[in-house]
TORMIGU-743295 format. One record per residue (C-alpha): residue number from 1; y, x, z. Coordinates in Angstrom, 1 decimal. Layout:
residues N
<node resi="NUM" Y="Y" X="X" Z="Z"/>
...
***
This chain:
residues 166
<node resi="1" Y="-0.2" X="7.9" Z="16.3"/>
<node resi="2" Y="2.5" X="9.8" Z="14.4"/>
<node resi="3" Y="0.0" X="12.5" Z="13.4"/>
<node resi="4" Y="-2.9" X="10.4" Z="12.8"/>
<node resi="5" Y="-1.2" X="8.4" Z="10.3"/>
<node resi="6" Y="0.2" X="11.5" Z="8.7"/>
<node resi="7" Y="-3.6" X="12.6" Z="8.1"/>
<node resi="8" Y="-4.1" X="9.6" Z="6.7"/>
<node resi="9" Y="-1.2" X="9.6" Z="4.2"/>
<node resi="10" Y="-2.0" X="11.7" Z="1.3"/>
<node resi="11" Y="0.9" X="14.4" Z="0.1"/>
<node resi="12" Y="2.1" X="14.6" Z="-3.4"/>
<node resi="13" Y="-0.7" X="17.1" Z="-4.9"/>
<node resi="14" Y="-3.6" X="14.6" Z="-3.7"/>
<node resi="15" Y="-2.7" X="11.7" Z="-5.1"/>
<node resi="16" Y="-4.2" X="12.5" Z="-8.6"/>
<node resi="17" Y="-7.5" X="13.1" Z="-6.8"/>
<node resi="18" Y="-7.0" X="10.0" Z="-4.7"/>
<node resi="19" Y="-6.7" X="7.8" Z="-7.8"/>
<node resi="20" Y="-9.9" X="9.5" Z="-9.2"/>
<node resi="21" Y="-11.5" X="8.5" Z="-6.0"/>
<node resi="22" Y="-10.7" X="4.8" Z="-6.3"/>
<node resi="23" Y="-11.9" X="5.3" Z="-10.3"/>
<node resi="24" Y="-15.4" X="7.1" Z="-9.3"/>
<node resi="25" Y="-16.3" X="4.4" Z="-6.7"/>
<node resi="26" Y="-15.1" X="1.6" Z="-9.6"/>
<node resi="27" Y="-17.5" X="3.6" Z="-12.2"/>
<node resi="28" Y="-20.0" X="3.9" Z="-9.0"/>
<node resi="29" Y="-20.2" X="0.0" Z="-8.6"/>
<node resi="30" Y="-21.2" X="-0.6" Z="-11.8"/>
<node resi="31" Y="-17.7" X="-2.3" Z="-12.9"/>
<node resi="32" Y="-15.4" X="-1.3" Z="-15.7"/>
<node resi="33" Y="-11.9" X="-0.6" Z="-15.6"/>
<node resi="34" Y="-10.0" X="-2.8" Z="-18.2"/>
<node resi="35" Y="-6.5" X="-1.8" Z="-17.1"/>
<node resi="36" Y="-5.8" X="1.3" Z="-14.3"/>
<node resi="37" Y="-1.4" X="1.6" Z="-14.7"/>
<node resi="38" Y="0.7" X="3.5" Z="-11.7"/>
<node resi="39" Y="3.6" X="2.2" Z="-10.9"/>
<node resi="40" Y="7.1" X="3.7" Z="-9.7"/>
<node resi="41" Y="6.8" X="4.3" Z="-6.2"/>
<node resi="42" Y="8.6" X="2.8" Z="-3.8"/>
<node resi="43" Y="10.4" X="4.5" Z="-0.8"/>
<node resi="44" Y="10.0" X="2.9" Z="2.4"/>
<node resi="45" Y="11.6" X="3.1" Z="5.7"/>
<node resi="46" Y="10.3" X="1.4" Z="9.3"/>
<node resi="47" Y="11.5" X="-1.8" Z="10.4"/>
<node resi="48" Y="14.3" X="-1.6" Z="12.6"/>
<node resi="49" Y="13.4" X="-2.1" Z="15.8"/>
<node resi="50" Y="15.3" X="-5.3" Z="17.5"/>
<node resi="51" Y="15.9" X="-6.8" Z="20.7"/>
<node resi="52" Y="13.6" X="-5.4" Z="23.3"/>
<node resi="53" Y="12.3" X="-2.7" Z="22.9"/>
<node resi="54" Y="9.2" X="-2.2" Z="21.3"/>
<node resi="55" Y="5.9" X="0.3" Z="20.9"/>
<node resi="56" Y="6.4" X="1.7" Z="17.8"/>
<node resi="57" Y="2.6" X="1.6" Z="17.9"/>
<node resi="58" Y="2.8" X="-2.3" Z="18.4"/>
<node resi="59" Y="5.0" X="-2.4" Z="15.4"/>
<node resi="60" Y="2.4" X="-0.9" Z="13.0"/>
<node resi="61" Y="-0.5" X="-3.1" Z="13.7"/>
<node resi="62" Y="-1.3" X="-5.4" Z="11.7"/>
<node resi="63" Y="0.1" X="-8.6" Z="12.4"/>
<node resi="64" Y="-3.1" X="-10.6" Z="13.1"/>
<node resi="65" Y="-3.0" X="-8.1" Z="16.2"/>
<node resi="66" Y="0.7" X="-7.9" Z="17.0"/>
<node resi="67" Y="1.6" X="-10.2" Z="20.2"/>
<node resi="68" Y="4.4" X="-12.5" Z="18.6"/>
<node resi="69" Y="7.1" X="-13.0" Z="20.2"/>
<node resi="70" Y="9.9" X="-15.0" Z="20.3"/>
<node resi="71" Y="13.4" X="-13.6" Z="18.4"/>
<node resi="72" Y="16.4" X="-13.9" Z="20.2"/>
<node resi="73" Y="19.4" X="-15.1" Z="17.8"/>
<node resi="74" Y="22.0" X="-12.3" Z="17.3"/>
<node resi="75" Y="25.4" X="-13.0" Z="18.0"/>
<node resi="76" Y="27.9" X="-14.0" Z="15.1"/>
<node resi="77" Y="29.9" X="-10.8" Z="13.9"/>
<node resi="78" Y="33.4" X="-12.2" Z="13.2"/>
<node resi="79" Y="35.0" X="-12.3" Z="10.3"/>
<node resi="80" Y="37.4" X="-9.9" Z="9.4"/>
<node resi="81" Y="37.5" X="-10.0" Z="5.3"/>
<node resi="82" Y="36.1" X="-6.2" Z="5.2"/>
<node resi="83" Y="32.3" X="-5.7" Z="5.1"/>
<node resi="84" Y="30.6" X="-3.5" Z="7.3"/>
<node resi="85" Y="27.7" X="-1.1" Z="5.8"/>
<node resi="86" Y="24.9" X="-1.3" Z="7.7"/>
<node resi="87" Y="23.2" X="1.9" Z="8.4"/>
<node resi="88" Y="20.0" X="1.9" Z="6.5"/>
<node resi="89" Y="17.1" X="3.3" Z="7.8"/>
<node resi="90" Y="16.1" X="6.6" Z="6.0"/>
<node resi="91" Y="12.4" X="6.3" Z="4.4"/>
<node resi="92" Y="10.5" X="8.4" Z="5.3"/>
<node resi="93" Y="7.4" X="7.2" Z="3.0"/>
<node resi="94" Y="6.6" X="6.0" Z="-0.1"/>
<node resi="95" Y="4.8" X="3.1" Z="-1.3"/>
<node resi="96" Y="2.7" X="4.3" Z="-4.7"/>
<node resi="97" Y="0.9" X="1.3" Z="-6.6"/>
<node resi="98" Y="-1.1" X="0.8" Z="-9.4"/>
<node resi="99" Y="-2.4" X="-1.9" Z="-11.0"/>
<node resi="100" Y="-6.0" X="-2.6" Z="-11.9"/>
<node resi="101" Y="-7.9" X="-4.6" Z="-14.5"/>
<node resi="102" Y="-11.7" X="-4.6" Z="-13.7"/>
<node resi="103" Y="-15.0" X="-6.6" Z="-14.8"/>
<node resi="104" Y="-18.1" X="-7.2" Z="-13.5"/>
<node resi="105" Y="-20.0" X="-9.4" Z="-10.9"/>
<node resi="106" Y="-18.6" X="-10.7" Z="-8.1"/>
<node resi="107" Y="-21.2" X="-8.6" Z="-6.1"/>
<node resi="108" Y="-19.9" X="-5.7" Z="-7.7"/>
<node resi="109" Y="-16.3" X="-6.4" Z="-7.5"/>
<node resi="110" Y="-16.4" X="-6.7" Z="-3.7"/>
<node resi="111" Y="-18.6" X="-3.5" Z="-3.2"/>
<node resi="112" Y="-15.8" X="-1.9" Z="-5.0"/>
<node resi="113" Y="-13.3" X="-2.9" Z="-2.9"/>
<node resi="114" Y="-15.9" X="-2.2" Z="0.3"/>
<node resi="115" Y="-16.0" X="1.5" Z="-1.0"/>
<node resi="116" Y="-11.9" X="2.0" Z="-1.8"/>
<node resi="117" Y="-11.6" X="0.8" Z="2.4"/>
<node resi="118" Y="-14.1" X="3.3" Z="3.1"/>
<node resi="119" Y="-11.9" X="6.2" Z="1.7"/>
<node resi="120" Y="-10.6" X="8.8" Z="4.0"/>
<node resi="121" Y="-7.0" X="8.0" Z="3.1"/>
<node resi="122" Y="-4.7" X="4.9" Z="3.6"/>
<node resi="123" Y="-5.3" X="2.3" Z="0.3"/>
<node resi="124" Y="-4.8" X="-1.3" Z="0.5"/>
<node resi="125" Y="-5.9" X="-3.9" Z="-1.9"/>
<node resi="126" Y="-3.4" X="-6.8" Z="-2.6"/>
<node resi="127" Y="-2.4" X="-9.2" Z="-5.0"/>
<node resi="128" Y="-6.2" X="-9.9" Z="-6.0"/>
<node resi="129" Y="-7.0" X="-12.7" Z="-8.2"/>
<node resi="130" Y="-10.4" X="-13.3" Z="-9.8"/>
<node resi="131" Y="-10.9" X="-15.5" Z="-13.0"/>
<node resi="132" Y="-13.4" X="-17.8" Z="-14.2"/>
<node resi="133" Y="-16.8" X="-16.1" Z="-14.3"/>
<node resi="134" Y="-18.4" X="-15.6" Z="-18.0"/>
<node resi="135" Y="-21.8" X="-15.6" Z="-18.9"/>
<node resi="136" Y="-22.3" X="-12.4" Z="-21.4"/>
<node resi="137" Y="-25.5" X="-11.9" Z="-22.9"/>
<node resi="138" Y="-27.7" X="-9.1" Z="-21.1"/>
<node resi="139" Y="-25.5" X="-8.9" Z="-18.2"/>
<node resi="140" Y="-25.2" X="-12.0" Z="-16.6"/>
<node resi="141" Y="-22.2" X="-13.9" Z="-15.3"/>
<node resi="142" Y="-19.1" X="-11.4" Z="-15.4"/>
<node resi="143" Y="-15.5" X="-12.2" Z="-13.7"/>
<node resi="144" Y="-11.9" X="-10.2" Z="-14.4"/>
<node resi="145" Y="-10.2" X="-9.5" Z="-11.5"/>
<node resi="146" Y="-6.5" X="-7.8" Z="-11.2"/>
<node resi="147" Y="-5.5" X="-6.4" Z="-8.3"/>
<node resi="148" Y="-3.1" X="-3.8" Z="-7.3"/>
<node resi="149" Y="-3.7" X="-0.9" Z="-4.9"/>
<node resi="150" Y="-1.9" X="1.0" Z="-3.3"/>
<node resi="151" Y="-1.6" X="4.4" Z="-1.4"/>
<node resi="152" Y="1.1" X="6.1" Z="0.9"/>
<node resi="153" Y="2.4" X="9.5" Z="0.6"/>
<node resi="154" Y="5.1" X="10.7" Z="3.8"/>
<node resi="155" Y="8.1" X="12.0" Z="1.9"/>
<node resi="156" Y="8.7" X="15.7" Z="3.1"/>
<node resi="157" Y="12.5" X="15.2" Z="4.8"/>
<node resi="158" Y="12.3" X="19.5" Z="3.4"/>
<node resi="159" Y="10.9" X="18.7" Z="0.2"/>
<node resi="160" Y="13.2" X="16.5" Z="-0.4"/>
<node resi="161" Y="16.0" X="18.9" Z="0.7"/>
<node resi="162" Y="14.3" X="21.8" Z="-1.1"/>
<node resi="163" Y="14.7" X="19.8" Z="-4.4"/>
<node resi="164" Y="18.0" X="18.7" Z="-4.1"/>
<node resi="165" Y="19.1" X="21.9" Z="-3.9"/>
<node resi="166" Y="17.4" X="23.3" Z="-7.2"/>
***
């Protein structure tokens, strides 16, 4: 599983092209890109494991697939005035978004989207939200929609050594 999803992740020199990718199937669609902004990514590490113990595979589905199941309340540390730092987990990938202005149809819209989940490489769609649609003369009814995709890139542990030392 580890080394499927790390073929899926794209590394630092692809994302550019990844991006490009999500702009040529937008441009392919027949939409237009009102607003296309990258954000600061955001290091990620996996959720601590708890209680039994788990798949790590189970722990990466998505949870419409994932067998709920029922947390067991941890027992009350006791107070001793000093607070303990809890070990955080290192990431070890990075959450890179951007957000997106678009308009066209609705058809349009949605074969956009069909065609960025088609892409060889990990990119999600969130945050969507489509406005009133707008009758504009020799195109027909258009909507806005904002979104915000995002990709994920695995941080190189010596990379990221490599450039500390520099």
């Amino acid at each position: 599983n580890y080394k499927i999803a790390l073929e899926k992740l794209p590394d630092q020199r692809e994302i550019p092209g990844l991006f490009h990718s999500v702009a040529s199937s937008g441009k392919e669609t027949g939409i237009d890109f009102i607003l296309f902004e990258p954000r600061k990514a955001v290091p990620k590490a996996m959720p601590q494991l708890t209680g039994e113990k788990e798949k790590l595979s189970d722990s990466l589905k998505p949870s419409t697939e994932r067998q709920d199941k029922p947390k067991t309340a941890a027992a009350p540390k006791p107070a001793t005035g000093k607070k303990t730092p809890e070990a955080q987990p290192e990431p070890f990938y990075e959450e890179i978004p951007v957000k997106v202005t678009v308009v066209g149809t609705y058809q349009n819209i949605l074969h956009f989207f069909e065609k960025v989940a088609k892409l060889p490489r990990i990119v999600n769609i969130s945050e969507i939200n489509m406005g009133d649609r707008k009758e504009i003369k020799g195109r027909g009814y258009m909507i806005t929609a904002t979104c915000t995709i995002k990709t994920y890139m695995f941080i190189d542990k010596k990379e990221k050594a490599g450039g500390k030392a520099s």
